[in-house]
mmCIF file as Biopython writes it, N, C-alpha, C and O atoms, coordinates in Angstrom:
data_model
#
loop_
_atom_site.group_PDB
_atom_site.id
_atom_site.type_symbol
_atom_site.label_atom_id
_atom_site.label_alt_id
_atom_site.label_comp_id
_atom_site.label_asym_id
_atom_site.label_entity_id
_atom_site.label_seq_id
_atom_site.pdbx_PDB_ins_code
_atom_site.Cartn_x
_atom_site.Cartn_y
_atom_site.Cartn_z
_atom_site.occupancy
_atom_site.B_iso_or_equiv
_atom_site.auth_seq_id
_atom_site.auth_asym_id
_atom_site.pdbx_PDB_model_num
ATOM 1   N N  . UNK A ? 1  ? -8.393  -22.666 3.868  1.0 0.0 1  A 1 
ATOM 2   C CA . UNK A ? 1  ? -7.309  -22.933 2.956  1.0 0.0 1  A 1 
ATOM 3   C C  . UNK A ? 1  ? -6.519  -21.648 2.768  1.0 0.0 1  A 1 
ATOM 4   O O  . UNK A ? 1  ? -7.026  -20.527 2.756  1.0 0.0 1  A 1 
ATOM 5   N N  . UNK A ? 2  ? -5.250  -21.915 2.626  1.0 0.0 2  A 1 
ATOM 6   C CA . UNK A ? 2  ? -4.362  -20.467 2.341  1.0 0.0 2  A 1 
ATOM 7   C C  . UNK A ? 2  ? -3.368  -20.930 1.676  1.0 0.0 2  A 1 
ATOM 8   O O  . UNK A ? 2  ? -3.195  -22.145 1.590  1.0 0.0 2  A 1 
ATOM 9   N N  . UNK A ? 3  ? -2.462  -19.948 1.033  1.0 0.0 3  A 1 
ATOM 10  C CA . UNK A ? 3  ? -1.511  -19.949 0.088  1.0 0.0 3  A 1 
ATOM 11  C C  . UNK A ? 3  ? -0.462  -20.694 1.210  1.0 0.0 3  A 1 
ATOM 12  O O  . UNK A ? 3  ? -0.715  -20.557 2.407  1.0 0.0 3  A 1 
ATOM 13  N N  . UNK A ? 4  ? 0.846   -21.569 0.733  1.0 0.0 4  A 1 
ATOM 14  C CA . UNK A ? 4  ? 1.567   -21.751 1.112  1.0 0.0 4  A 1 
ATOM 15  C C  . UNK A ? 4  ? 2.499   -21.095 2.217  1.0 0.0 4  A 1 
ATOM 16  O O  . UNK A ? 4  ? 3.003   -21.471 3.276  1.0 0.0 4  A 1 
ATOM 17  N N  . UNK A ? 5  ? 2.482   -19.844 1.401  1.0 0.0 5  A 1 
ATOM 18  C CA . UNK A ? 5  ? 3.708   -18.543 1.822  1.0 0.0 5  A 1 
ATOM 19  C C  . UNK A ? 5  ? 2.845   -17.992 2.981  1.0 0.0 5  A 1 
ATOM 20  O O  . UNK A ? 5  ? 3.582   -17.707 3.925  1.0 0.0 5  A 1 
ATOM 21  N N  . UNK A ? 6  ? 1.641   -17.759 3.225  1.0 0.0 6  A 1 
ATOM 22  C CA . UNK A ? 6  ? 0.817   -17.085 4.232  1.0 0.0 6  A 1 
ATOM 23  C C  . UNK A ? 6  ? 0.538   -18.249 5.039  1.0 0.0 6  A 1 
ATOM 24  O O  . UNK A ? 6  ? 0.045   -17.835 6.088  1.0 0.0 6  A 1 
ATOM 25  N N  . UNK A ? 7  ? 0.620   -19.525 5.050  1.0 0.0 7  A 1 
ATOM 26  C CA . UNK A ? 7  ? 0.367   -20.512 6.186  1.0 0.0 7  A 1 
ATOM 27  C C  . UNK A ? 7  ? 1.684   -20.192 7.212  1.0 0.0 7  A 1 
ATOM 28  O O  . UNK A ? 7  ? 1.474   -20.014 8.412  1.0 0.0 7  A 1 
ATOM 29  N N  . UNK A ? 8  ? 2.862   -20.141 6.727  1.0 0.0 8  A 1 
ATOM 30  C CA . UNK A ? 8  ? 4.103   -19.977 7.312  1.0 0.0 8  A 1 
ATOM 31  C C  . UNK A ? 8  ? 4.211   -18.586 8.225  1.0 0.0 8  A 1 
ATOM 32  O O  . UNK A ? 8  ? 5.170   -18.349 8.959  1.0 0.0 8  A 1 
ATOM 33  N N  . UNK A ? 9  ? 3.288   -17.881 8.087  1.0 0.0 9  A 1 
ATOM 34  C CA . UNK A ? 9  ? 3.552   -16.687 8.906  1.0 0.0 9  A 1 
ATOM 35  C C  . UNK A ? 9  ? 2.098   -16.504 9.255  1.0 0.0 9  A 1 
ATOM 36  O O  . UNK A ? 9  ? 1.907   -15.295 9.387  1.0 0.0 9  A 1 
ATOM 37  N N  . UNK A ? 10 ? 1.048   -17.153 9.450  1.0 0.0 10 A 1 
ATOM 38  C CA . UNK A ? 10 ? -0.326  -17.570 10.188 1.0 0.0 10 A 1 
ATOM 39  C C  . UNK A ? 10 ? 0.355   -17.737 12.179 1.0 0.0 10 A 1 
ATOM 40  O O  . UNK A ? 10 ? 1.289   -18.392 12.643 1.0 0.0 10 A 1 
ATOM 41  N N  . UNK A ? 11 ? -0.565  -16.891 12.779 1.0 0.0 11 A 1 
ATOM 42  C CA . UNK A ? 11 ? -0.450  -16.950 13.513 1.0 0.0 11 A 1 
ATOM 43  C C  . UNK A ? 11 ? -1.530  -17.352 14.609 1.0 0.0 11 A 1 
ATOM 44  O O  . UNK A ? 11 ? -1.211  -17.905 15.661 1.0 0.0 11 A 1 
ATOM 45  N N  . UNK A ? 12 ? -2.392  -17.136 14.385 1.0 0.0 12 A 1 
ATOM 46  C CA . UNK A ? 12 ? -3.461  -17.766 14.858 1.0 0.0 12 A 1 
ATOM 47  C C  . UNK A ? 12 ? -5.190  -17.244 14.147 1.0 0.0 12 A 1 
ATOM 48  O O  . UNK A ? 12 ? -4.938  -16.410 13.277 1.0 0.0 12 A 1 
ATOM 49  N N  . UNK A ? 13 ? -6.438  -17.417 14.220 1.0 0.0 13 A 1 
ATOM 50  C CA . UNK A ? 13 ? -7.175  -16.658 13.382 1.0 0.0 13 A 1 
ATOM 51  C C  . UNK A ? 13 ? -8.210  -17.245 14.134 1.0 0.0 13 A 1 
ATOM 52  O O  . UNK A ? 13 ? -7.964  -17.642 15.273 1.0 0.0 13 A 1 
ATOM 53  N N  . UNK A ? 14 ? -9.910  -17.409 13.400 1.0 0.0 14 A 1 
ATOM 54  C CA . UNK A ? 14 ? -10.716 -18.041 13.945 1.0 0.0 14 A 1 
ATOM 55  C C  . UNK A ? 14 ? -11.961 -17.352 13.322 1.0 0.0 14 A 1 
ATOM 56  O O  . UNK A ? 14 ? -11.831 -16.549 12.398 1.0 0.0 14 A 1 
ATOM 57  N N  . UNK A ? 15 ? -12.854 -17.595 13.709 1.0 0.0 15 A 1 
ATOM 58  C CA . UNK A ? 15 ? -14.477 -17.043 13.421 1.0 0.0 15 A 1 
ATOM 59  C C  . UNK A ? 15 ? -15.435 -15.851 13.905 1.0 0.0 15 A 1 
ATOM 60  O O  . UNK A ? 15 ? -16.266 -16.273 14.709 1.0 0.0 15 A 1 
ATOM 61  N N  . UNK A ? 16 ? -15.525 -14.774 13.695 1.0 0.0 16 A 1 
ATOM 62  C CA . UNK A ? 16 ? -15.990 -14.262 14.135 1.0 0.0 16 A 1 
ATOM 63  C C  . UNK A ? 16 ? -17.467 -14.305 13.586 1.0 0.0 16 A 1 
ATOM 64  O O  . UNK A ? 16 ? -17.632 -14.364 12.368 1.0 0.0 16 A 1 
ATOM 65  N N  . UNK A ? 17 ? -18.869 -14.270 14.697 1.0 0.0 17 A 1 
ATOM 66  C CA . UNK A ? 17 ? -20.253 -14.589 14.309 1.0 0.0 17 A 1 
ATOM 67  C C  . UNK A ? 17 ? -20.874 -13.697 14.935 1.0 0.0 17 A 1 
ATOM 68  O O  . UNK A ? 17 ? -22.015 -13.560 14.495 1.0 0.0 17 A 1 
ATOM 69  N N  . UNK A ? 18 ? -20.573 -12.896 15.937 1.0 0.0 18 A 1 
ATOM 70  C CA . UNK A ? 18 ? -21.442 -11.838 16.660 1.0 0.0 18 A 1 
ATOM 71  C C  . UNK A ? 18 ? -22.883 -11.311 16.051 1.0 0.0 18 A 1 
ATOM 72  O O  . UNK A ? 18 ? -24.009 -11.306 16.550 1.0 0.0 18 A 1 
ATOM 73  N N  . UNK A ? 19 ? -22.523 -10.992 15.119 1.0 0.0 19 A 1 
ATOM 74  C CA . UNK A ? 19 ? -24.080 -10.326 14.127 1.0 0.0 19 A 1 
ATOM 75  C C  . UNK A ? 19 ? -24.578 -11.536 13.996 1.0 0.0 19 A 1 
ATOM 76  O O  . UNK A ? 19 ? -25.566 -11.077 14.570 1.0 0.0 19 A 1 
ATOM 77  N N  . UNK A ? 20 ? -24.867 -12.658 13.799 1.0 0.0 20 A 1 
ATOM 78  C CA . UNK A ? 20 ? -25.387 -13.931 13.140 1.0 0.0 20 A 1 
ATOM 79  C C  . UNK A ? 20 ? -26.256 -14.289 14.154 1.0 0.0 20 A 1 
ATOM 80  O O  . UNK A ? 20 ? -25.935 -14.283 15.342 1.0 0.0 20 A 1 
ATOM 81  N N  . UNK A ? 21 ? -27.599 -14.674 13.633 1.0 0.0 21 A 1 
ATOM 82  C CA . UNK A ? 21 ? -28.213 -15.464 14.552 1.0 0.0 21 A 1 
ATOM 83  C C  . UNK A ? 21 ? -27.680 -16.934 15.232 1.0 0.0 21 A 1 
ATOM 84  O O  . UNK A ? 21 ? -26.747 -17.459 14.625 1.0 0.0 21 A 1 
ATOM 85  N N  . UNK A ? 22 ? -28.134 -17.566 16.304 1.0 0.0 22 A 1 
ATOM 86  C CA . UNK A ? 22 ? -27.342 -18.153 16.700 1.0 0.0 22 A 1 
ATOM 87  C C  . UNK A ? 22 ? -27.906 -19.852 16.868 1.0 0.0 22 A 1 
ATOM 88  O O  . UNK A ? 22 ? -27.874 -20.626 17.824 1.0 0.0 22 A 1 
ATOM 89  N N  . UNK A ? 23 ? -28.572 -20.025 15.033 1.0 0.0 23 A 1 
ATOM 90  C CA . UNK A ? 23 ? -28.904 -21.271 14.855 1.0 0.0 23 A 1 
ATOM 91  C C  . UNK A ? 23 ? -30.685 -21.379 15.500 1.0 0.0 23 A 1 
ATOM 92  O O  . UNK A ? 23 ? -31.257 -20.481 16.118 1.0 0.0 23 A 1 
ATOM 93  N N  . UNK A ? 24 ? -31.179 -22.530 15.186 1.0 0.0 24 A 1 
ATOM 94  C CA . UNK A ? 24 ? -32.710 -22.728 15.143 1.0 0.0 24 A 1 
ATOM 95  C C  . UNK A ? 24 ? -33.041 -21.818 16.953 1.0 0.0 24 A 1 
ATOM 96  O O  . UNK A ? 24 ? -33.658 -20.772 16.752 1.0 0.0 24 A 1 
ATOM 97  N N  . UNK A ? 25 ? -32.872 -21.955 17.839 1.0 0.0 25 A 1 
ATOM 98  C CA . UNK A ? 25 ? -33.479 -21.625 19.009 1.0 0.0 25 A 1 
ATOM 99  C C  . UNK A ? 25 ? -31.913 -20.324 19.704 1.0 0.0 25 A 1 
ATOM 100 O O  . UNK A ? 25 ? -31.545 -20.141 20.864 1.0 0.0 25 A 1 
ATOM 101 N N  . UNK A ? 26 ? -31.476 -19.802 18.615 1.0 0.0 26 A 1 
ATOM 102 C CA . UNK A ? 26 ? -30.030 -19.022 19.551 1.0 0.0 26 A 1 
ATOM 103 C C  . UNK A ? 26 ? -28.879 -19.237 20.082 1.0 0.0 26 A 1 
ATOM 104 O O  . UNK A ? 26 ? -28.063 -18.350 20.336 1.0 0.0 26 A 1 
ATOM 105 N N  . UNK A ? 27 ? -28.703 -20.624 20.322 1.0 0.0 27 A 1 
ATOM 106 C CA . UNK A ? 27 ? -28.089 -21.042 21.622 1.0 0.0 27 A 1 
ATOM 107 C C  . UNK A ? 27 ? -27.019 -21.596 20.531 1.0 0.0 27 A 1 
ATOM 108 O O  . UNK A ? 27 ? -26.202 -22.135 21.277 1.0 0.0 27 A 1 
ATOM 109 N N  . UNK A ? 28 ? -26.663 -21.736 19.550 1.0 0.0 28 A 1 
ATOM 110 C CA . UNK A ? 28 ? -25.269 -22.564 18.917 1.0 0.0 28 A 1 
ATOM 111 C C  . UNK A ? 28 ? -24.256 -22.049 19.229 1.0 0.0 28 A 1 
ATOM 112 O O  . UNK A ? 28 ? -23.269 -22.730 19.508 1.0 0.0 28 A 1 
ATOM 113 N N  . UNK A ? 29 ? -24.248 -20.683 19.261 1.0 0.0 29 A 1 
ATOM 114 C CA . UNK A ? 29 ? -22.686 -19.947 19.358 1.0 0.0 29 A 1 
ATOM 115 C C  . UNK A ? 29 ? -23.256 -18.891 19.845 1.0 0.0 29 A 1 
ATOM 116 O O  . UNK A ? 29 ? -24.396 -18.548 19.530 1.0 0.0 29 A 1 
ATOM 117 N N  . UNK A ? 30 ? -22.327 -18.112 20.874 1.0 0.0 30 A 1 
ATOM 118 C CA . UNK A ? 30 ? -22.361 -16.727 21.190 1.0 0.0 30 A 1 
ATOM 119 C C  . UNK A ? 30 ? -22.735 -15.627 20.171 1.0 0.0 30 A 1 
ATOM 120 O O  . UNK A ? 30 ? -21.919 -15.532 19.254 1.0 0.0 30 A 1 
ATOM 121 N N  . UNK A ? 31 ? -23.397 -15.087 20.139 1.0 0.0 31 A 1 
ATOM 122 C CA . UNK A ? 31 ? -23.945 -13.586 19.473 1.0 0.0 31 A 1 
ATOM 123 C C  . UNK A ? 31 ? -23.934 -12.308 20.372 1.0 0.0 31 A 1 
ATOM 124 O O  . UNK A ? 31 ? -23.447 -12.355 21.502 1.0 0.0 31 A 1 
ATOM 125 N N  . UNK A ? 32 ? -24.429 -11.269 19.902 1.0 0.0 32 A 1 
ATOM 126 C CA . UNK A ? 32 ? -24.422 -10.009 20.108 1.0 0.0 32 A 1 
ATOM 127 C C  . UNK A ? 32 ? -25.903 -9.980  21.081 1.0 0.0 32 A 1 
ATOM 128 O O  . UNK A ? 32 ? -26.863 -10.359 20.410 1.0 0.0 32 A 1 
ATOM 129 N N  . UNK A ? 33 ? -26.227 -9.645  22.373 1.0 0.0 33 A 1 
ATOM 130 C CA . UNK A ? 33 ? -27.380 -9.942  22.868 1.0 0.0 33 A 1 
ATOM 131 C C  . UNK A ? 33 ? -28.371 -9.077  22.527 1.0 0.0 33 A 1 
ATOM 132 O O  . UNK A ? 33 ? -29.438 -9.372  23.066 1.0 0.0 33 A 1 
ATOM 133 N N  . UNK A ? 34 ? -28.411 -8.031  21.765 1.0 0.0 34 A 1 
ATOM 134 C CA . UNK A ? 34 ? -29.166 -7.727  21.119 1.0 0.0 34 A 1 
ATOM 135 C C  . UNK A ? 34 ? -29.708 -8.037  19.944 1.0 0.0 34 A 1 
ATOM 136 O O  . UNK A ? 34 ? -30.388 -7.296  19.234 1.0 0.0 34 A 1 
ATOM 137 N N  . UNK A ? 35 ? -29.403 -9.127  19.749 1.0 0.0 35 A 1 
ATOM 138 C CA . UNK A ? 35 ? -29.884 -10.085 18.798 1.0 0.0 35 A 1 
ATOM 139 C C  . UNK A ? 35 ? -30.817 -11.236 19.234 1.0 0.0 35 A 1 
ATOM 140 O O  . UNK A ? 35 ? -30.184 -12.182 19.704 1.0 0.0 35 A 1 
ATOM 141 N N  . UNK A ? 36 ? -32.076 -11.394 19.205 1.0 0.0 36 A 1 
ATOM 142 C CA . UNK A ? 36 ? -32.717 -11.622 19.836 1.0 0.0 36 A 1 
ATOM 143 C C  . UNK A ? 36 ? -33.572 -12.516 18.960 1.0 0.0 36 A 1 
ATOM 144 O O  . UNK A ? 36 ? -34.225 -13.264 19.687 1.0 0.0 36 A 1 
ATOM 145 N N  . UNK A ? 37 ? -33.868 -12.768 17.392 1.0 0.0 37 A 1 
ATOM 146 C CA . UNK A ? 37 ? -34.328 -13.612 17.066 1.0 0.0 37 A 1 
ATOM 147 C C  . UNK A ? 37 ? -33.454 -13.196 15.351 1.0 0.0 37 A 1 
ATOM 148 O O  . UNK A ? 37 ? -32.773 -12.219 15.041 1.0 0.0 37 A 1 
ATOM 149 N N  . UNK A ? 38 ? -33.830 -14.319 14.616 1.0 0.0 38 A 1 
ATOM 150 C CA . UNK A ? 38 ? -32.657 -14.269 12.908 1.0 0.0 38 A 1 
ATOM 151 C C  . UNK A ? 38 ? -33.102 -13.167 12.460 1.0 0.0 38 A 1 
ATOM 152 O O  . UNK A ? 38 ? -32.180 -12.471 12.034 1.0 0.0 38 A 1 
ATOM 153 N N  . UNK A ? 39 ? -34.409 -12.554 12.336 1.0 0.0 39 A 1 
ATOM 154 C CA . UNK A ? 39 ? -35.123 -11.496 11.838 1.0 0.0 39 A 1 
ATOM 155 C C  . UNK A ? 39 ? -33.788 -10.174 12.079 1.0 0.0 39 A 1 
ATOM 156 O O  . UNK A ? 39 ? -33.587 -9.463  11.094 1.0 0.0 39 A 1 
ATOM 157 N N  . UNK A ? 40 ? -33.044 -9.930  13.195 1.0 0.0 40 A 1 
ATOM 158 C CA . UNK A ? 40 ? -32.337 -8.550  13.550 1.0 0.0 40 A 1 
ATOM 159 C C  . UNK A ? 40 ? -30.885 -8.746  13.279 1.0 0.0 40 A 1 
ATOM 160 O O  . UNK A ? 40 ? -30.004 -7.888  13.344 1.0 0.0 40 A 1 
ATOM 161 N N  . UNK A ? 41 ? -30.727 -10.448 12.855 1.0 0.0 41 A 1 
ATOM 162 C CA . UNK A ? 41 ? -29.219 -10.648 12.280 1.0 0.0 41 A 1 
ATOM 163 C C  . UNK A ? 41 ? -28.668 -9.806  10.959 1.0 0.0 41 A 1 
ATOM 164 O O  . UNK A ? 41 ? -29.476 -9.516  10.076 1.0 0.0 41 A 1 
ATOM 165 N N  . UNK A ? 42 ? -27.101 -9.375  10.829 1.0 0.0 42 A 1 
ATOM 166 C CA . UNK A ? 42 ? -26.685 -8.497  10.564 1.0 0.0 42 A 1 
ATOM 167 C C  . UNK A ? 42 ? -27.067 -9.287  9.166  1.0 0.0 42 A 1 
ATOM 168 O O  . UNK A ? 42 ? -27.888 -8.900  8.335  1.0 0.0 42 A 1 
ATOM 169 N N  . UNK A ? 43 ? -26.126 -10.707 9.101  1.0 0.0 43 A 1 
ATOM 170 C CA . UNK A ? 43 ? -26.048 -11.418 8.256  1.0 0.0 43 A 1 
ATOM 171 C C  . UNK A ? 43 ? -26.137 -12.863 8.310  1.0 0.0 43 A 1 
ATOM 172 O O  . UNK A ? 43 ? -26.157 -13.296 9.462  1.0 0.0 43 A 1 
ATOM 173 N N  . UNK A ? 44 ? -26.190 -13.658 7.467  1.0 0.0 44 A 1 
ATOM 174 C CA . UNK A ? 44 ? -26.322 -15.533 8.012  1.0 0.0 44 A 1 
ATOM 175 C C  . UNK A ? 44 ? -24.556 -16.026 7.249  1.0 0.0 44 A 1 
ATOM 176 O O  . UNK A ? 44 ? -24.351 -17.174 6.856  1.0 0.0 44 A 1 
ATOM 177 N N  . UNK A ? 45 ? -23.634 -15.077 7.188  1.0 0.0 45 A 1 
ATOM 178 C CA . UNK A ? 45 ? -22.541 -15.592 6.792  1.0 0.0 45 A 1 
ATOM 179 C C  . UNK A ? 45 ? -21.227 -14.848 7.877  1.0 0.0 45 A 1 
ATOM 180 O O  . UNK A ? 45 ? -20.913 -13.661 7.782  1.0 0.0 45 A 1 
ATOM 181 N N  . UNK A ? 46 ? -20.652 -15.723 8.774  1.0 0.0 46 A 1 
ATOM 182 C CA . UNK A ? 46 ? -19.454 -15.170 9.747  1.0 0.0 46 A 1 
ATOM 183 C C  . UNK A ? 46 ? -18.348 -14.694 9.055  1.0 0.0 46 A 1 
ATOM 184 O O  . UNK A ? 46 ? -18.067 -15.145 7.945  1.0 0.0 46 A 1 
ATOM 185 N N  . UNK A ? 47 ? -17.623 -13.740 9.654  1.0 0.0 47 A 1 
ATOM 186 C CA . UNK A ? 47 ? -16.219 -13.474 8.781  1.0 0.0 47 A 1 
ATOM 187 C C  . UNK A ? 47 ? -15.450 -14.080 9.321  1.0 0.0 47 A 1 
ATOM 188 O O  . UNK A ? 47 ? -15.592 -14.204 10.537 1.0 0.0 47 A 1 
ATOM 189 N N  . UNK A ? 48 ? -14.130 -14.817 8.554  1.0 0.0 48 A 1 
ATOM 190 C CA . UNK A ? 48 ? -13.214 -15.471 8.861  1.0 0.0 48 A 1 
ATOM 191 C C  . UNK A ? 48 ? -11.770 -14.708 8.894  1.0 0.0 48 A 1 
ATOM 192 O O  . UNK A ? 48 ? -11.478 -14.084 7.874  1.0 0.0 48 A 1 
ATOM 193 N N  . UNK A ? 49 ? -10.993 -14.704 9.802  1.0 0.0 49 A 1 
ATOM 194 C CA . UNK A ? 49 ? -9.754  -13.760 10.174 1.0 0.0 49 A 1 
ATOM 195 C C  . UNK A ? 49 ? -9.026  -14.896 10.474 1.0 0.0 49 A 1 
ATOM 196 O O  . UNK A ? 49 ? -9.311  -16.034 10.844 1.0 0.0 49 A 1 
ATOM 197 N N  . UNK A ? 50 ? -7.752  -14.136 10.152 1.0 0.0 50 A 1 
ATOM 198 C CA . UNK A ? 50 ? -6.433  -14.807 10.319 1.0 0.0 50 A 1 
ATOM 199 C C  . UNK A ? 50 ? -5.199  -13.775 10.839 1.0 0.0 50 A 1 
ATOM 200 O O  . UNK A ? 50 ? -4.853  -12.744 10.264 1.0 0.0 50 A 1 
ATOM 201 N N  . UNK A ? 51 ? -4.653  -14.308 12.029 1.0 0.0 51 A 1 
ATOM 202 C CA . UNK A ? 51 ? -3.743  -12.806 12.487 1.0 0.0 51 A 1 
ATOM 203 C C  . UNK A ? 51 ? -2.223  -13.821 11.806 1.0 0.0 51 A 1 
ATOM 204 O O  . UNK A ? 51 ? -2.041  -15.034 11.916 1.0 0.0 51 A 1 
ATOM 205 N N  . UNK A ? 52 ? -1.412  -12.877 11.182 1.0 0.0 52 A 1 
ATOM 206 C CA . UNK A ? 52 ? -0.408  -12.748 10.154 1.0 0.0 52 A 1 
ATOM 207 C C  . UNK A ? 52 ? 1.003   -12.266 10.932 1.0 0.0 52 A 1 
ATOM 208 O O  . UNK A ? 52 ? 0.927   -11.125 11.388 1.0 0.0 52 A 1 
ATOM 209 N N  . UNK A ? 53 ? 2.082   -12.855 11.119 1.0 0.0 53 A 1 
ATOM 210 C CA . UNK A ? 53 ? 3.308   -12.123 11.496 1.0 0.0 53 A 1 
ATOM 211 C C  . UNK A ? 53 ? 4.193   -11.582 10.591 1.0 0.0 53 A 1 
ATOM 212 O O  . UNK A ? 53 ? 5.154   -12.198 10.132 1.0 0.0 53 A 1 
ATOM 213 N N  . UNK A ? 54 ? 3.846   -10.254 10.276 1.0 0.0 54 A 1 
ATOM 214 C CA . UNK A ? 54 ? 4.367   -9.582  8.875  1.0 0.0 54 A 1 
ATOM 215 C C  . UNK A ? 54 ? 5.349   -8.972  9.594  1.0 0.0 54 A 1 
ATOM 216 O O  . UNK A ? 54 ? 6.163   -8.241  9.030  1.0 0.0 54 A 1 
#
């Protein structure tokens, strides 16, 4: 969800999960391959980005 005024100049964005384990057995989404079981995950929450045409 975003403010009105910032949807209009949204340019594209998406999920970044690299640190995150990658669900019950690894395999849900791409990670960092040194991540190797949830125990060495950075965190269990992805950051969400949005690139902006300011």
């Amino acid at each position: 969800m975003m403010w009105p005024a910032l949807f209009q100049i949204a340019r594209g964005g998406g999920i970044y999960r690299a640190g995150v384990w990658g669900g019950k057995n690894g395999t849900l989404f791409p990670h960092l391959p040194e991540i190797t079981s949830p125990v060495q995950a950075a965190s269990d929450h992805a950051a969400i980005y949005v690139d902006l045409d300011l």
